[in-house]
N, C-alpha and C positions, 0 to 999 in steps of 0.2 A: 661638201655635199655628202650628207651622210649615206644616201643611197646606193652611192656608187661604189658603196665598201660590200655591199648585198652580191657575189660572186655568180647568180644566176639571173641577175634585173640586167637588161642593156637598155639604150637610148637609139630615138632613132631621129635624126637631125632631119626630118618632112618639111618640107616649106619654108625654112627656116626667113629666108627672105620677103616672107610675109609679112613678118612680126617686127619687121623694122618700119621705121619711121622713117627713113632716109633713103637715097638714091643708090644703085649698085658704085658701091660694090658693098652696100649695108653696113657700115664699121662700126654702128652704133650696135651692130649685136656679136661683134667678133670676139671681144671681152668673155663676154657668158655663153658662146657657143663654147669660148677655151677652157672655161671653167668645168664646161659639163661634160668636155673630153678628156681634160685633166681625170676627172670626178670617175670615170669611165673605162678611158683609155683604148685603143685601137680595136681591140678585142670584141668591145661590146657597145662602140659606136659607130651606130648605121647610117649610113645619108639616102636622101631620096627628096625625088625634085613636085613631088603634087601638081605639077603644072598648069593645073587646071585653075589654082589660087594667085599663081606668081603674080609681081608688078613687073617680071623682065622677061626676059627671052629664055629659050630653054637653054642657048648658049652662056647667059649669065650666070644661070640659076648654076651650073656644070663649074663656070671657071671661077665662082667666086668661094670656092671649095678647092680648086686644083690652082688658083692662080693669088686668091687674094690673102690666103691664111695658113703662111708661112712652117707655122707650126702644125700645119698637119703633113707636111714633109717628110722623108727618110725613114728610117725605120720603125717609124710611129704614125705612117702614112693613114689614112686612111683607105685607100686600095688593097693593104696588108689587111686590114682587117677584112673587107668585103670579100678577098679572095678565102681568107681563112674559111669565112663564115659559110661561103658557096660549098665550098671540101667537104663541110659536116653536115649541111644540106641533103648534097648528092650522096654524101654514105648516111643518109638515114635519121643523122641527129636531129631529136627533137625543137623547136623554137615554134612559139609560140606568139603572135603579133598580135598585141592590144591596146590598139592604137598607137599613140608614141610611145608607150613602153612595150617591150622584147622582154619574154623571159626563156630560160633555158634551162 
């Protein structure tokens, strides 16, 4: 994904649960959600729940993020990254949200 070699574009995983076709815990988009955090990496992928679109509960929407997709675990967590990104927030760092793409 050539994009994600761009050092100031981030992703922001919004609704992701929408865009499936299937029941939670969504697996038919676990594939290219991994691809586009691979493409991405901690750093510069954001998650957020829209819940105003979901098919599930706010609690699904939460754990199929922290419970179903293994590889956003340990020190490539995604928490790593939202904490990171809140720090440069509060001191002032620019970002910019337009629509699902972040740039910095």
């Amino acid at each position: 994904m050539r994009v994600g070699q761009v050092p100031n574009i981030a992703v922001k995983a919004t609704g992701a649960p929408g865009y499936s076709t299937g029941s939670y815990p969504y697996r038919n988009i676990h594939d290219d959600m991994h691809r586009i955090f691979d493409a991405f990496g901690p750093d510069r992928y954001f998650w957020g729940t829209d819940i105003t679109r979901m098919p599930c509960s706010y609690r699904q929407c939460v754990t199929m993020f922290t419970e179903e997709l293994p590889w956003l675990a340990g020190p490539r967590s995604i928490a790593q990254g939202l904490a990171h990104h809140a720090l440069e927030i509060a001191a002032g760092e620019p970002w910019q949200f337009l629509g699902d793409i972040v740039t910095h």
